[in-house]
N, C-alpha and C positions, 0 to 999 in steps of 0.2 A: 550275721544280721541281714534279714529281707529289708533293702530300703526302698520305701513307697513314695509315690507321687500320687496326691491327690488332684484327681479331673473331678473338677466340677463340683460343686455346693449344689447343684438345682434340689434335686431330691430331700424331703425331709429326713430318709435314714441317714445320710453323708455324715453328718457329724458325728451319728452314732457309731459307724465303720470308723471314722476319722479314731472315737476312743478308743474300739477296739485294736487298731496299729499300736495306738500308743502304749497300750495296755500289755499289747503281746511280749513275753520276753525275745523274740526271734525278728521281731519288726519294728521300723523307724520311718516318722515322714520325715523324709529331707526338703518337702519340695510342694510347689501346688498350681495349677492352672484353673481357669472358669472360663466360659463363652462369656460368662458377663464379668468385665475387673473389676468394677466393682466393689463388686459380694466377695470375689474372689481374694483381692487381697486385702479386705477387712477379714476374712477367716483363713490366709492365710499369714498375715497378724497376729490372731493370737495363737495359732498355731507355733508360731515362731520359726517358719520356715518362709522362705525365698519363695516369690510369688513371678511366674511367669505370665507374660500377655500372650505371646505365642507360642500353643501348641507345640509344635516343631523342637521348638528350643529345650523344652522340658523334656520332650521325649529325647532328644540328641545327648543330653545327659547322661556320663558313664558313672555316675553317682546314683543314678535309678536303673533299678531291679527289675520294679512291679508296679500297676497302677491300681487305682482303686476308681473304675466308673461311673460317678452321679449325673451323669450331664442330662439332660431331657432325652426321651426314649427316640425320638426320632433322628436323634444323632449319631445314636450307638455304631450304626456301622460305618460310620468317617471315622470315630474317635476311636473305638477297639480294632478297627483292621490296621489305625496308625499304629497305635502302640502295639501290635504283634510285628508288625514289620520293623518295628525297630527295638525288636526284640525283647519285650516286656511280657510278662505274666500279669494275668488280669483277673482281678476280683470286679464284679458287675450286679448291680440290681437289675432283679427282673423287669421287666420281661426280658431278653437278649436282644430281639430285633422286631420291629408292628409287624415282617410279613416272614413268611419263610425262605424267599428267594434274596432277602436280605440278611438271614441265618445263616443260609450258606454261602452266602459272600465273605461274610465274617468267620466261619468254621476253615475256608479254604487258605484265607493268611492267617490261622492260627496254627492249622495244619503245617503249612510251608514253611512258619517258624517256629514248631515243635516247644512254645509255650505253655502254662499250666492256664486256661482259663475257669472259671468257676462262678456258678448265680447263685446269690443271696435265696436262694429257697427253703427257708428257716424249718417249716415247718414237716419236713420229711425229714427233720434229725429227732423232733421232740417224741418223748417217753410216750404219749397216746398214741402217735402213731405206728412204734414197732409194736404195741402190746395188743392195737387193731390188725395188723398185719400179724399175730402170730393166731390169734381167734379167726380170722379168713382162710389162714393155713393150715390150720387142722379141721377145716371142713363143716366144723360145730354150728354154724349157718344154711347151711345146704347151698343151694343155688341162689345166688344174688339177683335180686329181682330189683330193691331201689339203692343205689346208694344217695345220700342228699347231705351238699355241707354248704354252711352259710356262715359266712364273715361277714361283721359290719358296722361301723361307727358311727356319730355324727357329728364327722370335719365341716360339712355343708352348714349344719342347721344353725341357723340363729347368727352372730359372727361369726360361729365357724373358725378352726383351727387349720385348715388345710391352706397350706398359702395359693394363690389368686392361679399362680402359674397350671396347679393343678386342675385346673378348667379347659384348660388351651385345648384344643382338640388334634391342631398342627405338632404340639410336643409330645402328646402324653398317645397320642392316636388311640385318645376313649378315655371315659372316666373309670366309675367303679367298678367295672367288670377285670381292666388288663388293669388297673395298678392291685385294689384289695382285691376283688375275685382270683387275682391269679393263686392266688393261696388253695382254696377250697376248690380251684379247678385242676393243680394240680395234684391232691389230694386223690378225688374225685377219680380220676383216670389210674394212680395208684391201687388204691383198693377195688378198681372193679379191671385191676392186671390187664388193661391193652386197652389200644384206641376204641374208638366209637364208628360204629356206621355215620353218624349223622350228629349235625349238632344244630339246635335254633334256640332261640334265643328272643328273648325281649326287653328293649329298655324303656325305663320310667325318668320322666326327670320333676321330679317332688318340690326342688330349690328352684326350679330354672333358668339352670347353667345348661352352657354351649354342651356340657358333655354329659352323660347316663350319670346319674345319683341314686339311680336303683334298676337293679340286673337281675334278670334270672338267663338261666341255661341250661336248654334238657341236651344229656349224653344218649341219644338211640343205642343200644348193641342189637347184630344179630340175630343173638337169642332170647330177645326181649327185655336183656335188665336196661334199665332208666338210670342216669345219674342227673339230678338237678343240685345244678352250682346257683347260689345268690350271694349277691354282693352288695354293699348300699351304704352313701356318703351320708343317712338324713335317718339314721335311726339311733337313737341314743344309748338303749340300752338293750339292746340284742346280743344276745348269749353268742361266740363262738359255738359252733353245734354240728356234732354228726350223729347223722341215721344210717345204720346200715341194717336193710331186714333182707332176710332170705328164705328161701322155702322149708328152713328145721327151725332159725332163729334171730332174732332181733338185737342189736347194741346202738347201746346210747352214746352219747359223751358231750357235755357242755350243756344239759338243757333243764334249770341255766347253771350246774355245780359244774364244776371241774372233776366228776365221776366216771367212770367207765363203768357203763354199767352192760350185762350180757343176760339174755333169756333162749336157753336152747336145750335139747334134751340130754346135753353133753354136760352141762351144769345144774347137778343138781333135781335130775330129770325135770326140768323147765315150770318147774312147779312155782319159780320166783324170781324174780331179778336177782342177782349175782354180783357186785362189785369186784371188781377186779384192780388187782394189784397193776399203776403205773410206774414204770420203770423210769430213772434217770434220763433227760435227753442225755443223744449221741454228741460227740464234738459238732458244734456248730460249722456252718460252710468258710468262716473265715482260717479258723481254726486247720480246719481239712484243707483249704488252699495253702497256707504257710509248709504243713506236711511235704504237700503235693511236689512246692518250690525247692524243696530242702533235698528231698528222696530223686527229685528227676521225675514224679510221675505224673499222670494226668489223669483229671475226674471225668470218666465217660462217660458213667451214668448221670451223672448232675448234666453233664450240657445236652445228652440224650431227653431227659424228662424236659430241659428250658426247649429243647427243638419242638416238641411234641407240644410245649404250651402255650410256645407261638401259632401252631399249625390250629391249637382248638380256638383259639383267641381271634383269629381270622377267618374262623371259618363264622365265629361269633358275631364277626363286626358284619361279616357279606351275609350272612342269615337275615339281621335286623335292615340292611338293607333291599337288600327281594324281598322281605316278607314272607319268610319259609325256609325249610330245612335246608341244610350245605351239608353236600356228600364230604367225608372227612377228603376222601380219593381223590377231589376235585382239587384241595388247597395243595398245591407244588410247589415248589421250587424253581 
């Protein structure tokens, strides 16, 4: 049995990670800390676990395994280089770190303590995305020329569901581009298989709040394909949706069904849209982290793509501030 300590309630998926421990047959919360006590030990209350005010203490713990980190994104790398040095496996909501030279700060004590860490990046396990990934791979689009995905809700609008916190610009280092865009941007970078020359970027803010409530983000490549990521806190009923067209053929997916749909010479000689069979999601990131703790091994490619989603995410935030493109080669380390 994996025994977890819960960091932090900030986040609104925290309680949802909190079920899935509970839920797991391989995992247990023993245990819980928050920057604010608060919150912290009213949820860890009904948790029915032992509520720590200092950090420290919880991590000093030979009763905890592994953490689970919700704290505000600006803390991440205090909070996950602690619990790597004190030898914990870590489950983390995206993003991992607001800059990349704070990635690898955090990469280098988890290296040093040969930990499992892993990010919530849900949607590179689900069923549409291997069955887009297997239509990119057999070529049936020719050369990608747009890819476009757009996530979006409205926590902002009217009273609004998003708690207050998520406005801060000091926590959250941005609105809806790095907490909901990170989805569709690391999507985005997946199906168009490697980074981007260049990334710019515009925010809206519709509600006006401290932070973006409506994003977009053009991907440059190279060889001309475009990736536009949109993200948006003030839209009610906007379809999850991907475009991907290329020079043989076209697919859909979300606009606004939950279809896959495909138009290329390979189907059907492109005489009509094509529905395509969606597969089961893959084991979710929680799921694959428990694995990881059990076997000894570690998720490369998961904190590989979270690396890369910081590096566009920042290249994002510096775009909107010059007012123009950011060479991706520019954002280091």
């Amino acid at each position: 049995m994996i025994r977890i300590a819960m960091l932090s309630f900030w986040h609104v998926h925290a309680l949802g990670y909190a079920h899935q421990a509970q839920e797991h047959p391989g995992t247990e919360i023993v245990a819980a800390w928050d920057e604010d006590p608060t919150r912290g030990r009213a949820e860890a209350d009904k948790l029915g676990v032992p509520f720590h005010e200092n950090l420290a203490d919880v991590l000093a713990r030979d009763d905890v395994d592994a953490v689970i980190v919700d704290t505000p994104t600006n803390i991440h790398p205090e909070v996950i280089s602690a619990a790597a040095r004190a030898g914990k496996h870590i489950f983390t909501e995206k993003v991992l770190a607001l800059t990349v030279r704070e990635c690898n700060e955090i990469l280098a004590e988890v290296d040093k303590a040969g930990v499992a860490l892993i990010l919530s990046l849900p949607r590179l396990y689900h069923g549409y995305t291997q069955a887009i990934r297997e239509v990119l791979d057999s070529g049936a689009l020719g050369d990608l020329a747009v890819v476009r995905t757009r996530l979006s809700h409205g926590g902002a609008v009217g009273e609004g569901w998003l708690p207050e916190h998520f406005y801060d610009p000091e926590q959250c280092g941005g609105g809806a581009l790095v907490d909901l865009g990170c989805h569709p941007m690391y999507l985005t970078r997946l199906f168009l298989g490697a980074m981007p020359e260049s990334v710019s970027a515009s925010y809206g803010h519709v509600t006006g709040r401290q932070v973006e409530d409506n994003a977009v983000a053009v991907l440059r490549y190279p060889n001309g394909a475009l990736g536009v990521v949109e993200a948006g806190f003030a839209t009610t009923y906007s379809p999850f949706s991907i475009e991907i067209h290329g020079t043989k053929g076209s697919l859909l997916f979300g606009t606004p069904d939950q279809k896959l749909l495909v138009r290329s010479p390979a189907h059907e000689g492109g005489e009509k849209w094509v529905e395509l069979p969606v597969p089961d999601n893959q084991p979710d990131a929680f799921a694959q982290w428990v694995e990881h703790v059990e076997q000894g091994t570690r998720p490369t490619a998961n904190v590989e793509m979270g690396v890369d989603l910081t590096r566009l995410m920042e290249a994002a935030n510096h775009s909107v501030a010059v007012d123009g493109p950011v060479r991706i080669d520019s954002v280091t380390g």
